[in-house]
C-alpha positions in Angstrom: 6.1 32.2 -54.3 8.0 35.2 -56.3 9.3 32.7 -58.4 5.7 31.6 -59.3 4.4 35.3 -59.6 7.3 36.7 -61.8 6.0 33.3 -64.5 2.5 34.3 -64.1 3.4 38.1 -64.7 5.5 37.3 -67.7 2.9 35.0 -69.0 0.4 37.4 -69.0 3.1 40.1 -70.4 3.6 37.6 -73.5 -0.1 37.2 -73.9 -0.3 41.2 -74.0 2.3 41.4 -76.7 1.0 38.5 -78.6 -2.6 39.8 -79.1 -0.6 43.0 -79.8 1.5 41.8 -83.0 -2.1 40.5 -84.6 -4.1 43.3 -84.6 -6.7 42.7 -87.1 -6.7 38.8 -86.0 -7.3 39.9 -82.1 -9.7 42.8 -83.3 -12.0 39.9 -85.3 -11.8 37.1 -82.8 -12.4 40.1 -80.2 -15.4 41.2 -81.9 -17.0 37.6 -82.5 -17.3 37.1 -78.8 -18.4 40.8 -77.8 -20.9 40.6 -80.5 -22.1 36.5 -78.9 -21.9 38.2 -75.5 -23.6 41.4 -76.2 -27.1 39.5 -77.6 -27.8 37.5 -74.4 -26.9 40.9 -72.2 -28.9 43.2 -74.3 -31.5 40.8 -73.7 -31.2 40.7 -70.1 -31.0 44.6 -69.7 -34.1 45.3 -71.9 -36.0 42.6 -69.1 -34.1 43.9 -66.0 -36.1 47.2 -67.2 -39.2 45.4 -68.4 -39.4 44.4 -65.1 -38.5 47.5 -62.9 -41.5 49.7 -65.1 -44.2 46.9 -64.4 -43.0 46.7 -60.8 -43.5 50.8 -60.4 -46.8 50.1 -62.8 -48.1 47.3 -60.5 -51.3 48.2 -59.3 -52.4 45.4 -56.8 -55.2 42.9 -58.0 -58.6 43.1 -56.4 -61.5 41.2 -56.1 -64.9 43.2 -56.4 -68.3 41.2 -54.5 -71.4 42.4 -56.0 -74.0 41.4 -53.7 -77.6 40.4 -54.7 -80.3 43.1 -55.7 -82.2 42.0 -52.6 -79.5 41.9 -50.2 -80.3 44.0 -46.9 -78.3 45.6 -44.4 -77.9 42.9 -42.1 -76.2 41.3 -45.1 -73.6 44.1 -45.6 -72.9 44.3 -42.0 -72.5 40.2 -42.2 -70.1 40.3 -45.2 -68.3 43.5 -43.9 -67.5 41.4 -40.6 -66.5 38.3 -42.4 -64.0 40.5 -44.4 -62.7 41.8 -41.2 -61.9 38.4 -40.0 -60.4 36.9 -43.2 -57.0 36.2 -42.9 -56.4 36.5 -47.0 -57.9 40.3 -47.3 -55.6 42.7 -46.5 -57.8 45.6 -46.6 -61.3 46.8 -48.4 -63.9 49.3 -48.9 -67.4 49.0 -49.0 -69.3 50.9 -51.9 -73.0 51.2 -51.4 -75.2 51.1 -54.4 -76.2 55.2 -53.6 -72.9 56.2 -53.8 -71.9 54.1 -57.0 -75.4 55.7 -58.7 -73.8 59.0 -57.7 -70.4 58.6 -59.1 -72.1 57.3 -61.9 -73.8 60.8 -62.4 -70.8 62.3 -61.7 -68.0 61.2 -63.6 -69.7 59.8 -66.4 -71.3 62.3 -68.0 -75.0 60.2 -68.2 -76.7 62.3 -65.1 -79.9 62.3 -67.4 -80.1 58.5 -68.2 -79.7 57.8 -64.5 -82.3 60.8 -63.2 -84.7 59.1 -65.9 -84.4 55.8 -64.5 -87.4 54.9 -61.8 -85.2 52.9 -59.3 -81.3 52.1 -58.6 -80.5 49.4 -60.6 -76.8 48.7 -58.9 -75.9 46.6 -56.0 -74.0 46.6 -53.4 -70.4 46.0 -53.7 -67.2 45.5 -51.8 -63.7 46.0 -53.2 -61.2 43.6 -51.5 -57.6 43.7 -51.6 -55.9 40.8 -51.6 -53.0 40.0 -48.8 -51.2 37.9 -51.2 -51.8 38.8 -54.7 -51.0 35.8 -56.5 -53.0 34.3 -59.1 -53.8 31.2 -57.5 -54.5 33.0 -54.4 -57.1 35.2 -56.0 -58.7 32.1 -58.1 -58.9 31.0 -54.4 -60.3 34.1 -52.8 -63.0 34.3 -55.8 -64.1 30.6 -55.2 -64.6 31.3 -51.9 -66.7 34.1 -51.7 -68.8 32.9 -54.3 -70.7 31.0 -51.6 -70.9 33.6 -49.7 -74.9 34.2 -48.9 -76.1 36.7 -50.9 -73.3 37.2 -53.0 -74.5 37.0 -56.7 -70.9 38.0 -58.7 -67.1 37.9 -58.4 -64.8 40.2 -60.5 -61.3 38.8 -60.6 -58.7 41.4 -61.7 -56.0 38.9 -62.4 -55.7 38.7 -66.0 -53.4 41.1 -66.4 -51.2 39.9 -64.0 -51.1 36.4 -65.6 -50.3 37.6 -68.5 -47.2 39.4 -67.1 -46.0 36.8 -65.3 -46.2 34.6 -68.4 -43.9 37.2 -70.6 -41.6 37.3 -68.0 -41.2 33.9 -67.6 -40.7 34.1 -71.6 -38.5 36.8 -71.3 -36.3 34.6 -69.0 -36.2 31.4 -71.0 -35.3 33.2 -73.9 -32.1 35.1 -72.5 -31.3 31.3 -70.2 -31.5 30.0 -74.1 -30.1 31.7 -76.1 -27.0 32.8 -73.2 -26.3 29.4 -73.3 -26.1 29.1 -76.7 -23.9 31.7 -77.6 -21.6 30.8 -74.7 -21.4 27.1 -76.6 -20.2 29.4 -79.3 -18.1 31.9 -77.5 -16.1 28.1 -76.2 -16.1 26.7 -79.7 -14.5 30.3 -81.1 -11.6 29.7 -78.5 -11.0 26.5 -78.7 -10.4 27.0 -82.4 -8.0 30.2 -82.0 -6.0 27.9 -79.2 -5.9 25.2 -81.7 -4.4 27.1 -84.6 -1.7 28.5 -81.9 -1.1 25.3 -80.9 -0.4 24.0 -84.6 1.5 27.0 -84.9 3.8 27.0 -82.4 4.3 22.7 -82.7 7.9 22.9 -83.5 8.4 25.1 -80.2 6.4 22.8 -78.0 8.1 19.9 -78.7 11.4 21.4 -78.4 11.0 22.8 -74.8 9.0 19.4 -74.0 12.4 17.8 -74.7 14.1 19.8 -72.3 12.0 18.6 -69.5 8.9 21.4 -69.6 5.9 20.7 -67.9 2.5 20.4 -69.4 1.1 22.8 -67.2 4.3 24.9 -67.6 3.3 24.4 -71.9 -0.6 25.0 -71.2 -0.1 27.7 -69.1 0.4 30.9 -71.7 -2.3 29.6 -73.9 -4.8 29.4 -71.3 -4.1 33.4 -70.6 -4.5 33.8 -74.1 -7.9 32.1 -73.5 -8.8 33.9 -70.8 -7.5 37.7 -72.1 -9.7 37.3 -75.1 -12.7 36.0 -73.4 -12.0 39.2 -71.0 -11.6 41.4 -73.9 -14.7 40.3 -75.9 -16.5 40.9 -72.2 -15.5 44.4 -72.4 -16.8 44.8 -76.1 -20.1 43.1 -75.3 -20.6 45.6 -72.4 -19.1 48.7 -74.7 -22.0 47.7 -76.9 -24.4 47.5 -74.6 -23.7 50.3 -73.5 -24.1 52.2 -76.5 -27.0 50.4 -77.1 -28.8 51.8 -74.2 -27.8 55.3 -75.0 -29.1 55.1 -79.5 -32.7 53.1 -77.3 -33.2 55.5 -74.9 -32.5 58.5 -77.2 -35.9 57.0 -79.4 -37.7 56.1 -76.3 -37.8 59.7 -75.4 -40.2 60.0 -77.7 -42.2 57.1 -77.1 -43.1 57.4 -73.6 -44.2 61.0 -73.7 -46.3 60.0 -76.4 -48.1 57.6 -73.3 -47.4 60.1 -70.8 -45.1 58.2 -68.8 -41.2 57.3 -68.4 -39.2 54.4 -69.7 -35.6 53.9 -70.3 -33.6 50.7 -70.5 -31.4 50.7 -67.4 -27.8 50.7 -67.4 -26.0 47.8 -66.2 -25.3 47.6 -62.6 -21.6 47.4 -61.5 -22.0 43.9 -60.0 -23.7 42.9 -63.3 -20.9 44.2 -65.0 -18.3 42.1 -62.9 -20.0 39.3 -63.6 -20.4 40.1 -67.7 -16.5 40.1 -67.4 -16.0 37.1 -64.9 -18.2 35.3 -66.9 -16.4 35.8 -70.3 -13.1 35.4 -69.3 -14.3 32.3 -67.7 -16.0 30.6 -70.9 -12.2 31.9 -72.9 -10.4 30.1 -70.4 -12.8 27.1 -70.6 -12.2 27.1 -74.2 -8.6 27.3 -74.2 -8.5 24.6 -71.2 -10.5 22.2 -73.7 -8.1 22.8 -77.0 -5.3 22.4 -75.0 -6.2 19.3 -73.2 -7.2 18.1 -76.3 -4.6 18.9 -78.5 -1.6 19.1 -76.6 -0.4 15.3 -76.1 -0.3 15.2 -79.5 2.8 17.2 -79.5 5.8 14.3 -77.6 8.9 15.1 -78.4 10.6 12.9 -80.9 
């Protein structure tokens, strides 16, 4: 078990010093895959906030029942006991067509236009909030009560929520896509960099092949390579996310007092983080596994 340590430990030792002696090479290939890595994450951050000011925003969906002009109060009492007993409103208020007349003079400045009117022209109306506030569940509720006696109109405030739903599920599809094409990328720029190390160092592969080394023994120190580069580009993507966030929210200052209100873009979480990194020096190892097992039994020695 030491034995097998003190190779892994001077493995990764060599790696070190390898990526240390190519500077500028390490600092380009590193660069290329923090730069494929930070496009997918940026994405992801700017939804991960997206998503955390519409779910402080979220007002919940309600249906409104406008009840006929001639509708008495046995009908309200009716409808206010059927609300009561429906299993799909969670709660609701009743607004009488007096007290909507009198908000209307109230709060909307056109007290003369109603006083000059001869008789109440509003209905009665309940506002009903939803127990689940699904789309489908409100197209549901609004079916419904439209054959309800004496109910002469529906509102359905759902649009809104459709249409966020729908830019999320965008938002999603567009970091799954293009995550998984930059990671096709992120494999295809190590598995070239293994394959020039491998053409590289031909002469010494064949020689220590000769003297009985293994092929894992062989694949072993380019697969670290692999993996410390797809570790290192992690840590760029994430440094440039990072700073990212910072130049964003500095210019979104501006921008959300301008609406009275307060958005940033998140910073990435620490398990988010841990799995930016995992993840990358996962797809470098991939990519070094993939040049290696395709290149390396071309190298017996002779």
């Amino acid at each position: 078990m030491k034995a097998w340590l003190s190779q892994h430990i001077r493995t990764l030792g060599a790696t070190l010093a390898k990526l240390a002696r190519a500077p500028v090479s390490t600092l380009l290939n590193v660069g290329a895959v923090g730069v494929a890595l930070a496009l997918p994450v940026g994405l992801y951050v700017g939804l991960a906030s997206l998503q955390h000011l519409a779910g402080g925003l979220r007002v919940e969906p309600q249906v409104s029942l406008f009840l006929a002009r001639d509708a008495g109060r046995g009908d309200v009492a009716q409808i206010d006991s059927r609300l009561k007993q429906h299993p799909g409103v969670r709660g609701f208020r009743h607004v009488s067509r007096e007290r909507a007349l009198e908000e209307i003079k109230t709060r909307s400045g056109l007290a003369d236009v109603v006083e000059s009117l001869g008789h109440n022209p509003l209905p009665d109306a309940f506002i009903v909030d939803a127990s689940d506030a699904a789309p489908q569940n409100l197209e549901a509720l609004r079916a419904e009560f439209l054959r309800w006696p004496k109910v002469a109109h529906v509102q359905l405030d759902s649009a809104w929520a459709r249409r966020l739903d729908a830019v999320l599920r965008l938002g999603r599809l567009a970091v799954l896509t293009l995550g998984t094409l930059l990671a096709f990328a992120l494999v295809a720029i190590t598995f070239n960099t293994i394959r020039l190390q491998i053409m590289t160092q031909r002469d010494e592969i064949e020689v220590v092949k000769l003297i009985g080394a293994t092929d894992p023994f062989v694949r072993r120190p380019f697969l670290y390579y692999g993996a410390t580069l797809g570790l290192a580009g992690g840590v760029a993507a994430w440094l440039i996310v990072a700073a990212g966030i910072c130049v964003f929210n500095d210019g979104l200052q501006e921008l959300s007092g301008l609406y009275g209100m307060r958005f940033e873009l998140r910073s990435m979480s620490v398990g988010d983080s841990f799995s930016l990194l995992a993840f990358s020096a996962w797809l470098g190892w991939f990519g070094a596994w993939l040049s290696v097992s395709r290149h390396l039994s071309d190298f017996e020695p002779r």
